[in-house]
C-alpha positions as CSV (number, residue, x, y, z in Angstrom):
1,X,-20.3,-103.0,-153.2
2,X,-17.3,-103.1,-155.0
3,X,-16.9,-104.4,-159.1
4,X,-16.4,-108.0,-157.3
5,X,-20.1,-107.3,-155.4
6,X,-23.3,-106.4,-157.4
7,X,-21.3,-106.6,-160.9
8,X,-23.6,-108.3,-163.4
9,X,-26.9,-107.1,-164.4
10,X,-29.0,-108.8,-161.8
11,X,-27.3,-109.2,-158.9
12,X,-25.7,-108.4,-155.9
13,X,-22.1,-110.7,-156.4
14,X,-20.5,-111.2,-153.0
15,X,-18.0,-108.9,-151.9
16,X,-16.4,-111.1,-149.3
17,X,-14.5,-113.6,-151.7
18,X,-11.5,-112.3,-149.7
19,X,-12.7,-113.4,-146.1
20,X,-14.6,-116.4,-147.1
21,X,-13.5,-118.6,-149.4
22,X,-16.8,-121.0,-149.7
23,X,-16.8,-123.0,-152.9
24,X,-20.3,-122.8,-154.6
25,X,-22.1,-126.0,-154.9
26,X,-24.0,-127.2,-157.8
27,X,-26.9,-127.8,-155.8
28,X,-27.4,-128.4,-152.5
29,X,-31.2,-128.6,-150.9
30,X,-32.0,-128.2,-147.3
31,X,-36.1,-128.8,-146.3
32,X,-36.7,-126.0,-143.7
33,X,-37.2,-127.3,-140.5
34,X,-37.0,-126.9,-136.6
35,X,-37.4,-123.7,-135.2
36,X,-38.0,-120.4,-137.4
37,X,-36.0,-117.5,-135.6
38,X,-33.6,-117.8,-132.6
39,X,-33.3,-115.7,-129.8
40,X,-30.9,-112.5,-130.0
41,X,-28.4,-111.8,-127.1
42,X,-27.0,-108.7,-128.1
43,X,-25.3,-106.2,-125.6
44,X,-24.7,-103.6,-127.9
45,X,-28.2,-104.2,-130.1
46,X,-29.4,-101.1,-128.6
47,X,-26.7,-99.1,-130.4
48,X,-27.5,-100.1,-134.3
49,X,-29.7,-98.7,-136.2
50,X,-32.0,-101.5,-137.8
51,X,-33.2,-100.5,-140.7
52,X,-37.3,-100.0,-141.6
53,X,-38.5,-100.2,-145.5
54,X,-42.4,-100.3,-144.6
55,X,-44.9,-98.1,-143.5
56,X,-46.0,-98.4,-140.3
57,X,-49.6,-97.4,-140.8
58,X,-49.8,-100.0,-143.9
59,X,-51.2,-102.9,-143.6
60,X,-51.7,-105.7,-146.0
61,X,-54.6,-108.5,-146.3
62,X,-53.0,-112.5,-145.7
63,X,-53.6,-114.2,-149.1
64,X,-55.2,-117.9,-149.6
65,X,-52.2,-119.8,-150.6
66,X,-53.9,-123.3,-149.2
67,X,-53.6,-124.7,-152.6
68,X,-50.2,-123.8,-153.1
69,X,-48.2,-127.4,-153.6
70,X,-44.9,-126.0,-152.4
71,X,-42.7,-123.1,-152.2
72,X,-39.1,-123.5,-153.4
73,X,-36.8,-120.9,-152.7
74,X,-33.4,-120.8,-155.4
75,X,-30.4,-118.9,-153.7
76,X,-26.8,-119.6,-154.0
77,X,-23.7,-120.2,-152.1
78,X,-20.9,-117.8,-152.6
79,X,-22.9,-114.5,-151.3
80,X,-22.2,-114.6,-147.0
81,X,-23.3,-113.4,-144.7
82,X,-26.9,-114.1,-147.0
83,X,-26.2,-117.3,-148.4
84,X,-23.6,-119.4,-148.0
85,X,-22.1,-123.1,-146.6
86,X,-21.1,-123.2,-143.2
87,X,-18.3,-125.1,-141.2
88,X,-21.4,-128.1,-140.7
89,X,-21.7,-128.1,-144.4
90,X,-24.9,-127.1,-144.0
91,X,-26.5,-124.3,-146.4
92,X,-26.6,-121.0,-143.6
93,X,-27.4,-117.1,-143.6
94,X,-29.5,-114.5,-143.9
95,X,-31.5,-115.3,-146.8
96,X,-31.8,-118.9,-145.5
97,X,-33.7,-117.5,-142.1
98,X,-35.8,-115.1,-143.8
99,X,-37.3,-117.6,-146.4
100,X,-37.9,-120.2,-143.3
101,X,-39.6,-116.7,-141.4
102,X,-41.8,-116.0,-144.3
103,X,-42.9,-119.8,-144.6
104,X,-43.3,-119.5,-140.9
105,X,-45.5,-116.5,-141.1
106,X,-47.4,-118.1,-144.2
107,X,-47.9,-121.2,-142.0
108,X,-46.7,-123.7,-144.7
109,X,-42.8,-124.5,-143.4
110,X,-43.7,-128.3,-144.4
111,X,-44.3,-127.1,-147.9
112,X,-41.1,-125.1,-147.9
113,X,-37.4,-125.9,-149.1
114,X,-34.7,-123.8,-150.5
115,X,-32.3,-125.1,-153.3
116,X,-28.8,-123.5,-153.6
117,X,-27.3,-123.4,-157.7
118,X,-24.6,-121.5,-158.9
119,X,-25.4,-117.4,-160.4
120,X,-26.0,-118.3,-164.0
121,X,-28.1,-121.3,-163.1
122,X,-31.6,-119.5,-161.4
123,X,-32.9,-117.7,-164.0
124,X,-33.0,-120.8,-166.4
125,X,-34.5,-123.1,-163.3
126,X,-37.2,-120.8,-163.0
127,X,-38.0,-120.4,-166.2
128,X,-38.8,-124.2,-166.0
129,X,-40.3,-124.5,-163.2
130,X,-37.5,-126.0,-160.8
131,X,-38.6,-123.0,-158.1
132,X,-40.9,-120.4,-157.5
133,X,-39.0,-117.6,-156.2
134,X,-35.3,-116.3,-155.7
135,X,-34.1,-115.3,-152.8
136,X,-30.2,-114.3,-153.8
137,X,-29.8,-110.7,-153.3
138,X,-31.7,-110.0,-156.7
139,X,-31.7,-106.4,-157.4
140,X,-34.8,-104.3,-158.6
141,X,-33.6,-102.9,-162.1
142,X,-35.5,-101.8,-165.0
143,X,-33.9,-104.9,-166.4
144,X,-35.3,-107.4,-164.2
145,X,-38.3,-106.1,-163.6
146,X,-38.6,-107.2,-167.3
147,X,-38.3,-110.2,-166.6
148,X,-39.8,-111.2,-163.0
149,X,-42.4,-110.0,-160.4
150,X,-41.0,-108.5,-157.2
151,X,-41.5,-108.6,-154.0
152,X,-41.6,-105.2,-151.8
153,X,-37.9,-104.1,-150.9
154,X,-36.7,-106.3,-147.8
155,X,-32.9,-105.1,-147.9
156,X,-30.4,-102.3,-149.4
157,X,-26.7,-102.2,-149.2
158,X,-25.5,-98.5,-147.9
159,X,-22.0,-97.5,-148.6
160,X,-20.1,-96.9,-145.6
161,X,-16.3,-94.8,-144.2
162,X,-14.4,-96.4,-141.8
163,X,-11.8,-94.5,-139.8
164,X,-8.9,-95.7,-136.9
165,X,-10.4,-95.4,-133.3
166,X,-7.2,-93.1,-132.7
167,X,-8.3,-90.1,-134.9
168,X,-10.8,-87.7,-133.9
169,X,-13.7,-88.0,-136.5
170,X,-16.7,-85.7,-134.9
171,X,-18.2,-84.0,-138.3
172,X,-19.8,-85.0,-141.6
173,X,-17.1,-86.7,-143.7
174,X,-17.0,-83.9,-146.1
175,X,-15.7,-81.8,-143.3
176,X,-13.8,-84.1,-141.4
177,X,-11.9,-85.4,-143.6
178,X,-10.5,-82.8,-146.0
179,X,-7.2,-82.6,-145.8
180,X,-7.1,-86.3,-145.3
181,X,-6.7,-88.5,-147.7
182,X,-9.3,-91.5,-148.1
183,X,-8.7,-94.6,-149.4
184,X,-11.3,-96.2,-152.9
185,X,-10.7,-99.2,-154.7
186,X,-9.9,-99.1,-158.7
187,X,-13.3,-99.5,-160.8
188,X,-15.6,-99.8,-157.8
189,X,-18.9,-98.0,-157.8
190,X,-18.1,-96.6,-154.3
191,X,-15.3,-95.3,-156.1
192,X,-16.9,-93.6,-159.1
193,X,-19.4,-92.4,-156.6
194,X,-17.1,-91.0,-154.3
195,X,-15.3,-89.1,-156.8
196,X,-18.9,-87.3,-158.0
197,X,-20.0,-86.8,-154.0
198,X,-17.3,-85.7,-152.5
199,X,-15.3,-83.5,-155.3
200,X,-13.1,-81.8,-152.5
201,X,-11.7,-84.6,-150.7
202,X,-8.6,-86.4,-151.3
203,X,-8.7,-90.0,-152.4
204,X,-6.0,-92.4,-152.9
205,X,-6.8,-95.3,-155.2
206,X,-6.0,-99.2,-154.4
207,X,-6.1,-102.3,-156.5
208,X,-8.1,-104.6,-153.7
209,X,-10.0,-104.4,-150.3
210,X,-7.6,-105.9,-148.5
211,X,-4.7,-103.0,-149.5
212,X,-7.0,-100.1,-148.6
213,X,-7.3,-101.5,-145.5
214,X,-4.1,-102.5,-144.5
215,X,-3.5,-98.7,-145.3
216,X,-5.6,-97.5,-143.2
217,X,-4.3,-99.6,-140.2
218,X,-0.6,-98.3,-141.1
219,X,-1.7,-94.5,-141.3
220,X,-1.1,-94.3,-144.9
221,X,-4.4,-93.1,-145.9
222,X,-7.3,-91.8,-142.7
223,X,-10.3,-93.8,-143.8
224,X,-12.0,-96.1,-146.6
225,X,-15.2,-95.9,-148.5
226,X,-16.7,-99.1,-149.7
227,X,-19.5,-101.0,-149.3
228,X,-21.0,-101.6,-145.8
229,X,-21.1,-105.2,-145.6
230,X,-17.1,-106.4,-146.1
231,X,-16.3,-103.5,-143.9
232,X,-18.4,-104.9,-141.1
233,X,-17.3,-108.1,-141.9
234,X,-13.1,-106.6,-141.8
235,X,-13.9,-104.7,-138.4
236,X,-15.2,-107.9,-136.8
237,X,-12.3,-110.0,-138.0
238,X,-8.8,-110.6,-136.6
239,X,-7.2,-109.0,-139.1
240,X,-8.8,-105.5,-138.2
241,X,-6.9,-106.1,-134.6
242,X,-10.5,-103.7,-133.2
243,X,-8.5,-100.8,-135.2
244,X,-11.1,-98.8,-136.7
245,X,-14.9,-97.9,-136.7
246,X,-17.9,-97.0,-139.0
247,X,-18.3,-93.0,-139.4
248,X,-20.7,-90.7,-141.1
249,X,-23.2,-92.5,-143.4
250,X,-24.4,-94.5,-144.5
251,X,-24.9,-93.5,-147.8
252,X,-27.0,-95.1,-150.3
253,X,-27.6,-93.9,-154.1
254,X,-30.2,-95.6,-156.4
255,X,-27.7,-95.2,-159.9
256,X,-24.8,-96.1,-158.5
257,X,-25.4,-99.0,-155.9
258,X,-27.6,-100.4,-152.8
259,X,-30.0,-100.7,-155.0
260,X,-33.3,-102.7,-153.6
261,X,-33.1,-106.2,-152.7
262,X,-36.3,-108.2,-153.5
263,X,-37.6,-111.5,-153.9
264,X,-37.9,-112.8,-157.3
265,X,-40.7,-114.5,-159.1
266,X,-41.9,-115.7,-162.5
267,X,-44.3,-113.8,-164.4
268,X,-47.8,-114.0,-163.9
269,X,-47.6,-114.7,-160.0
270,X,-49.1,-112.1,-158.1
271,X,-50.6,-114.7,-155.0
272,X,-46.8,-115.7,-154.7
273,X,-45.8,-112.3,-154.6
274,X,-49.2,-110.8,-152.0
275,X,-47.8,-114.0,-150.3
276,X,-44.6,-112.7,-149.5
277,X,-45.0,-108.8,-148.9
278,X,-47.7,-110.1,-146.5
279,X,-44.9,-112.2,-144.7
280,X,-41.9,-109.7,-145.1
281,X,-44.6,-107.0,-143.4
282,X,-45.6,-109.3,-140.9
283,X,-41.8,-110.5,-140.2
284,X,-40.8,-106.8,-140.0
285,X,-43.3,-105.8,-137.6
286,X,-43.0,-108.3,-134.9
287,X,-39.7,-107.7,-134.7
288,X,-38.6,-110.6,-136.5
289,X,-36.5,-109.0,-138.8
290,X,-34.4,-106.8,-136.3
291,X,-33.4,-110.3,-134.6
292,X,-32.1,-111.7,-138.3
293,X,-30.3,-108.5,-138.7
294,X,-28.8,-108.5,-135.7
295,X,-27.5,-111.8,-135.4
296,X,-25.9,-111.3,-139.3
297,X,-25.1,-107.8,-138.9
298,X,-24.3,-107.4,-135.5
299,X,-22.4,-104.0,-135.9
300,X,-25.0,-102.8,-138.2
301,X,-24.9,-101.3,-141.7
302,X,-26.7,-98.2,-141.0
């Protein structure tokens, strides 16, 4: 995303402050109860591409977590659709369902709950012992990974253009849209990246989401590049008016964003973390997953 999304050294910041204006609560704890997953009714499911980050041929042994007390999930508030308050007041999204799937799959959802602090709060909580994992969108950096055991990969971020429904757009970007002019917002890392991947297009440079955008509805520029999620958020929204559509892509680049998502332990917890690639395998290969991206992503990111 964008310097308002993933700046900071460890995370992936929300994006969306723009569309959702969600205060962050200093703590707010939900147990994890009732069903796990809920059914996905989807007429155009068969259209998006869900994304796969495992092998299908691997297969990984269930670990003895029986004498595990509990398993307390930290996330925050201000990051939807992963983790955020919803109009119930209830804490909601994707990161919420996946950590009641994995408890689900581990067969302790009694044992589970998932506590919601601000940013600068986690890594200080886990360091004593106030949770044993985080589950907020954590990227895998040489600079975390310093400091916490990882899960496998269970999301990325891609970069993505979005173009009117008006304009023809039936090539790769870097064909289709020289010529054009494309729409980037100042100091993002889409930007930067943009400028390095595609040196022949045009680009015209915005101070904020929200201005690329409404340029792109009134014709002043033919597409923007940003990150995938506020776009599919904006072309689900009334104030996209069904204008526009996702083309070409995605793209994803390991130095300059969509960097791996993981779950995030202390050191020196490698049942916790077998625990969890277990369950993220398992959730993934019943098709688990595909119905939590769905019913967050439902225009897909890929």
């Amino acid at each position: 995303m964008e310097n308002t999304g993933f700046a900071g050294k460890m995370r992936i910041k929300m994006a969306l402050r723009e569309i959702s204006r969600l205060a962050c609560l200093a703590t707010a704890i939900m147990m994890l109860i009732g069903s796990p997953f809920l059914p996905v009714r989807d007429a155009n499911a068969a259209s998006v591409t869900i994304p796969n980050f495992w092998d299908p041929g691997e297969r990984l042994a269930k670990p003895d977590i029986d004498g595990l007390p509990r398993l307390r999930f930290l996330t925050t508030t201000d990051f939807p659709p992963f983790n955020f308050i919803d109009r119930n007041r209830r804490l909601a999204g994707f990161h919420i369902d996946l950590a009641r799937a994995i408890c689900a799959e581990l067969g302790i959802l009694p044992k589970c709950q998932i506590q919601a602090l601000p940013w600068e709060e986690l890594e200080t909580a886990i360091k004593k012992g106030d949770g044993e994992a985080i589950l907020a969108g954590l990227e895998i950096t040489p600079e975390t990974v310093s400091r916490y055991e990882f899960s496998r990969t269970y999301f990325r971020v891609p970069a993505r253009f979005v173009v009117r429904r008006d304009e023809p757009f039936a090539d790769r970007a870097a064909i289709a849209l020289r010529a054009k002019k494309t729409g980037i917002i100042a100091g993002s890392r889409h930007a930067a990246w943009f400028v390095k991947a595609f040196p022949r297009l045009q680009s015209q440079t915005f101070a904020s989401r929200k201005e690329a955008l409404d340029a792109l509805q009134q014709k002043k520029v033919d597409a923007v590049f940003t990150d995938a999620v506020s776009l599919s958020f904006w072309l689900q929204s009334d104030a996209s008016a069904d204008c526009c559509k996702f083309a070409d892509g995605p793209y994803l680049s390991d130095d300059d964003f969509g960097a791996d998502m993981a779950i995030a332990f202390a050191k020196g917890n490698p049942d916790l973390v077998n625990a969890a690639n277990y369950a993220l395998k398992e959730i993934n290969d019943k098709g688990i997953f595909a119905e939590l991206y769905l019913r967050y992503f439902p225009l897909g990111l890929f």
